[in-house]
N, C-alpha and C positions, 0 to 999 in steps of 0.2 A: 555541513554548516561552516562559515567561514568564522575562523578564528577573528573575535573581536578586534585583538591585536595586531594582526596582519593588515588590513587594512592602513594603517600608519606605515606599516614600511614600507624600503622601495620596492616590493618584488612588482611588480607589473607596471610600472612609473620609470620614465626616462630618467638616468641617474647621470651625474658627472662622475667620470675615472680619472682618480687622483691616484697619482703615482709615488706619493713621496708619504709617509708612515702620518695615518692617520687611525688611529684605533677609536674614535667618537663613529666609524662607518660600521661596528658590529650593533645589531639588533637583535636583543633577546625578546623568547615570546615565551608568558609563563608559561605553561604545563597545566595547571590547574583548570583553567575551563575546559581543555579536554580530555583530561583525568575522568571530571564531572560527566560529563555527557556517557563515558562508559561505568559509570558509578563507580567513581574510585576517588582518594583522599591520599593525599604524601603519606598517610599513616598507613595507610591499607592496601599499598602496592603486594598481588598476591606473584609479583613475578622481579628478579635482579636482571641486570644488562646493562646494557653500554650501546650508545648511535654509535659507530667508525667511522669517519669522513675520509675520505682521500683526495688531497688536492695534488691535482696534476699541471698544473697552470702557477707552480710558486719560485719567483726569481727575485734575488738583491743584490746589492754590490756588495765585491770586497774593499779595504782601503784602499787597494790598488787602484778603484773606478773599475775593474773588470767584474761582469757581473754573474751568479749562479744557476743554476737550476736544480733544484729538489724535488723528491716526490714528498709532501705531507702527509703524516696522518694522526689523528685527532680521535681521543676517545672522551667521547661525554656522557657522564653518569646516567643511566635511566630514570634514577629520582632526581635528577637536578631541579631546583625549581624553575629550569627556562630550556629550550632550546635556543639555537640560533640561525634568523631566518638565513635561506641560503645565498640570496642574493648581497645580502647585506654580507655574511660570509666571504662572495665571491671581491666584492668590492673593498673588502678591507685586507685582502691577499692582495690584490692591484695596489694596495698603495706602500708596498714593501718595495715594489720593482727598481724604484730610483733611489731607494735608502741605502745608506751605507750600514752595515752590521761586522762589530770587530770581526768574528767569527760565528762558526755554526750553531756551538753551543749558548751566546749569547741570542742570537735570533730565535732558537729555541724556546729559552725561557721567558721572551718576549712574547710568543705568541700563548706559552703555556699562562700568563700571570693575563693577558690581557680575554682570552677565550674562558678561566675562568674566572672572573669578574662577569663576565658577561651571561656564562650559564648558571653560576651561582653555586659551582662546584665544581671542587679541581678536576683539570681537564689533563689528559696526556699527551703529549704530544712528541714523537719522532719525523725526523727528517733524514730521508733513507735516498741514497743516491740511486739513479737510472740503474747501473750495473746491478745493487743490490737487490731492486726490485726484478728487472730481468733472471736474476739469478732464480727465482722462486718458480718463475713460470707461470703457466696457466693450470689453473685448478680446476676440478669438478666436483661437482656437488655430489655428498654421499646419497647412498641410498637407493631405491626407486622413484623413476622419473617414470610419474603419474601421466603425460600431457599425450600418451600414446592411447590410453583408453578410449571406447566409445562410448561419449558420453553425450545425451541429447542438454543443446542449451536452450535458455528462454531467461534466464535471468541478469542482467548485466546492469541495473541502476544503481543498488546499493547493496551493501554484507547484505546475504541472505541466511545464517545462521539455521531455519530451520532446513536449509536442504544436507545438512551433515548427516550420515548414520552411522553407528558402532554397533556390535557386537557385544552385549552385556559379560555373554558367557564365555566368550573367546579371549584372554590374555594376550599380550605379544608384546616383544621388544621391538620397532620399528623403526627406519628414517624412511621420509616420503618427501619428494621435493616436486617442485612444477616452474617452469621460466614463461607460465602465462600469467603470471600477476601484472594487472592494470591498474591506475588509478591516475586521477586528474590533479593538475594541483590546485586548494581552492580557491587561488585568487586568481592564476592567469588563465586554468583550464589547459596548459598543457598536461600531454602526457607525460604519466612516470611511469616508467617499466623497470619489471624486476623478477628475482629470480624467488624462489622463497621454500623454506627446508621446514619441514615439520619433525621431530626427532621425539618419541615417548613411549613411555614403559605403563600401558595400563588393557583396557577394551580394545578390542581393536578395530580401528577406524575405517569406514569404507574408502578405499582410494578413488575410485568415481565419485562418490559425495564429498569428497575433499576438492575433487578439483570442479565440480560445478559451482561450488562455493567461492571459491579465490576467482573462478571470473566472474561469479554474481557483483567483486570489486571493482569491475570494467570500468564503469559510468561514476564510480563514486568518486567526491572529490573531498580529499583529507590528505595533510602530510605525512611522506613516510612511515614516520613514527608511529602516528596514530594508526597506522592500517597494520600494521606486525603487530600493535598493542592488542589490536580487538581480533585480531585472529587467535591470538593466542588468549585472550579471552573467553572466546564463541567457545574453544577445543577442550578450555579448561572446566569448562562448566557440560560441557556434553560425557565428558572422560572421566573427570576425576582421578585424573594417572596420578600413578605413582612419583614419574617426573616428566616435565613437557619441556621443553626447547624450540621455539620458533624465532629462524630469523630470516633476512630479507636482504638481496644483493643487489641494488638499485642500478641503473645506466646512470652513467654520468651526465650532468646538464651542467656546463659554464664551467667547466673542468673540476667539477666536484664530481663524487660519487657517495650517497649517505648511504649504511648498512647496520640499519636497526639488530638487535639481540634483546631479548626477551626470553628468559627463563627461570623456573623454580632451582635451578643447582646456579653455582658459581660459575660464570663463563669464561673460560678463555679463545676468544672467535681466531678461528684461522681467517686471514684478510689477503690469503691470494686470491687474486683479480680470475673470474669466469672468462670465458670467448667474450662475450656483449660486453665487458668491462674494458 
């Protein structure tokens, strides 16, 4: 179902690209209607995290009139009460292009004071040079990569929660990851693709019914967030682990990349970039 709010913004509407620093171009969308729909309340989040954004597309001027390029990245509270749509995102990093900024650290706190106002909880933010990110590499996901099994499909509309099974009697400490998670986005119906880690100490989960499940998300249409929220929902209630961890490495669109975390422990996400990233 489409977020009430969505509709209002630009995402799927011809927009004008303003280049010269306009922060009235961020759109926040609460959180709450979709809390609701997986039966949850800002008081009763049973999971901590953080979204990561990475903007690959972020340039200003120096005094000089010679201008930058940085890699961005952006952490927003999992309780915040708003995200922030992406397009609206994309459009308010375009209007930094023609601005002059003293220095680094000043554009920094520009974008930290202005993203969070807009999520409605302080937001982090670093600006990491080409090299520095270079320097990191490309990462791989821990664990076992599920997407080799033979698994028969039929379901690809929406979460299908009951096709999960565990193991009552069987314990295990486990990471399981899969890079076929799908999902649509709900207003324009493109694709979003992504990568997605399951990490928990309880039953042990079947890895064919894990991954029949993540593409029962094929055809579903919900942002990001929402689809690492209710995975990690469906797992939390099949399980009852001791602790769960699910999070979610998206492809980037319009030189963004969003990378939900959802967990019962305190997280700190590694945010080196996968191959597809």
């Amino acid at each position: 179902m489409m977020h009430p709010a969505a509709e209002h913004s630009p995402l799927g509407k011809s927009s004008e690209y303003l280049d010269t620093y306009t922060p009235s171009l961020l759109f926040p969308i609460p959180r709450v209607p979709k809390w609701a729909e997986l039966g949850l309340t800002a008081a009763s989040l049973p999971y901590r995290g953080v979204d990561v954004w990475n903007c690959y597309e972020l340039s200003w001027l120096l005094p000089s009139g010679k201008p930058v390029v940085a890699i961005g990245e952006f952490a927003i509270p999992a309780d915040s009460p708003n995200i922030v749509e992406s397009k609206s995102f994309k459009l308010y990093l375009n209007s930094l292009n023609q601005t002059v900024f003293a220095d680094r650290e000043t554009l920094r706190q520009t974008l930290a004071a202005d993203l969070s106002a807009a999520a409605g909880a302080p937001v982090t933010v670093r600006l990491r040079s080409l090299a520095e990110v270079q320097e990191e590499g490309i990462a791989a996901l821990p664990g076992q990569c599920i997407d080799e099994l033979e698994v028969a499909i039929a379901r690809y509309g929406q979460p299908s929660p009951a096709l999960l099974r565990c193991d009552p009697n069987r314990r295990v400490e486990a990471v399981l990851h899969s890079h076929l998670l799908k999902s649509n986005c709900p207003v324009t119906g493109q694709p979003d693709w992504g990568s997605v880690v399951v990490d928990y100490r309880g039953p042990a989960l079947d890895p064919a019914s894990l991954l029949a499940y993540l593409v029962s998300f094929r055809q579903h249409a919900d942002f990001h967030e929402q689809c690492v929220e209710r995975i990690f929902l469906d797992l939390l209630r099949l399980l009852e682990p001791e602790r769960l961890t699910v999070y979610a490495r998206y492809v980037r669109r319009g030189g963004l990349d969003i990378n939900p975390w959802r967990s019962t422990e305190a997280v700190v996400p590694d945010n080196r970039r996968l191959a597809r990233q």
